[in-house]
C-alpha positions as CSV (number, residue, x, y, z in Angstrom):
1,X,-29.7,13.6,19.7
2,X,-25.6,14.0,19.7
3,X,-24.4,17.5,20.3
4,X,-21.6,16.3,17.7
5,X,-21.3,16.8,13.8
6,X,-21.3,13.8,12.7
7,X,-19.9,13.7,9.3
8,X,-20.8,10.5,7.2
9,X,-19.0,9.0,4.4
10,X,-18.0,5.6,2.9
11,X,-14.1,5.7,2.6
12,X,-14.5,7.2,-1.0
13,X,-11.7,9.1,-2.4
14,X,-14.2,12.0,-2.5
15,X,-14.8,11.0,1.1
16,X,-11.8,10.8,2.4
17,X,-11.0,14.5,1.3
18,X,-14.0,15.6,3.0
19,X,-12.9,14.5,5.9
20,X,-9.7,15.6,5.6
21,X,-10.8,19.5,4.9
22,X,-13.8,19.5,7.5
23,X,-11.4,17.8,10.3
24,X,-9.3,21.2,9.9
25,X,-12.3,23.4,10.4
26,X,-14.4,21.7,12.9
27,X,-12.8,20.9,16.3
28,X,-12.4,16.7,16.8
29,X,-14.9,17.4,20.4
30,X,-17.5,18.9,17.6
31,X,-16.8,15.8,15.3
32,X,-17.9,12.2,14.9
33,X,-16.9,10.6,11.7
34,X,-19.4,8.0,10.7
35,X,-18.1,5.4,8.0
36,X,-20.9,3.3,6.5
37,X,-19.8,0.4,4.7
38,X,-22.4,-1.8,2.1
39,X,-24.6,-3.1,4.2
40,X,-24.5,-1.0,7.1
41,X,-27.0,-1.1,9.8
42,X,-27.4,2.4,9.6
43,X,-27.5,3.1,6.3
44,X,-31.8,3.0,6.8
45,X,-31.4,5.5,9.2
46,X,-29.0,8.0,7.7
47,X,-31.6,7.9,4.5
48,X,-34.3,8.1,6.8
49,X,-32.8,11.5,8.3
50,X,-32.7,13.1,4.4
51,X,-28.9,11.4,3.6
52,X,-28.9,11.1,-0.1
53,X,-25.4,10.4,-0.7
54,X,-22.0,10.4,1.1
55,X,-19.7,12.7,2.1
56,X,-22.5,14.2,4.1
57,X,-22.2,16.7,7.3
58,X,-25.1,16.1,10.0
59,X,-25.5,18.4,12.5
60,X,-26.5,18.4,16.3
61,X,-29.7,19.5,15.3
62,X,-30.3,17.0,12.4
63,X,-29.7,19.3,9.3
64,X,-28.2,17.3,6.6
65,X,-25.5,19.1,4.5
66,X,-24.1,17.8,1.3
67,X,-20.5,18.5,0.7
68,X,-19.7,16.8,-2.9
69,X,-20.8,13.6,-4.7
70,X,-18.8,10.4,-3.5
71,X,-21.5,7.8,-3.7
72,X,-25.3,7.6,-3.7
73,X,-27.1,6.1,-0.5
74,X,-28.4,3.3,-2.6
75,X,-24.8,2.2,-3.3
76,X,-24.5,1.7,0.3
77,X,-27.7,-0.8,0.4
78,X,-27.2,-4.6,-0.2
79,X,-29.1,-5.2,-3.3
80,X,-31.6,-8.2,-2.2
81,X,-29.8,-10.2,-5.7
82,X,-26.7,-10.3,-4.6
83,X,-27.6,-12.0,-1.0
C-alpha cells in the first residue's frame, strides 16, 4: 500500500482542474498523480478498489473520494468492438 494520495484522472478538462486545485492543498511528497488513458492496465484495478469515475482522490489507506464528474470508469475500458 503507498503512503501517497494518489489522485487519478484521465487528462479531462474536469481533470485537469482537479489536479490543479488538489496540487495546491496537498504537498507533491503526499501526491502521486495517476493518469489512466483508454485502455490502461490499471483501469481493472482502480474499479476494483471502488473508482467509479475520474478525477478521483485515493488515499494511503485505500478510501476512494470523488471530487467531480470528468469521465465514467467504463469510458476508460476498451470496448471488446472496437479491438
Amino acid at each position: 500500500m503507498s503512503n501517497k494520495y494518489q489522485l487519478v484522472e484521465a487528462g479531462c478538462t474536469v481533470c485537469n482542474a482537479a489536479v490543479k486545485e488538489i496540487t495546491k492543498i496537498l504537498d507533491e511528497n503526499k501526491l502521486e498523480v495517476i493518469t489512466l488513458t483508454p485502455g490502461d492496465a490499471r483501469v481493472e484495478s482502480y474499479e476494483a478498489k471502488g473508482l467509479k469515475s475520474v478525477p478521483a482522490l485515493v488515499s494511503p489507506e485505500g478510501e476512494v473520494m470523488h471530487i467531480n464528474f470528468g469521465a465514467d470508469i467504463s469510458a476508460l475500458k476498451l470496448s471488446t468492438s472496437n479491438a
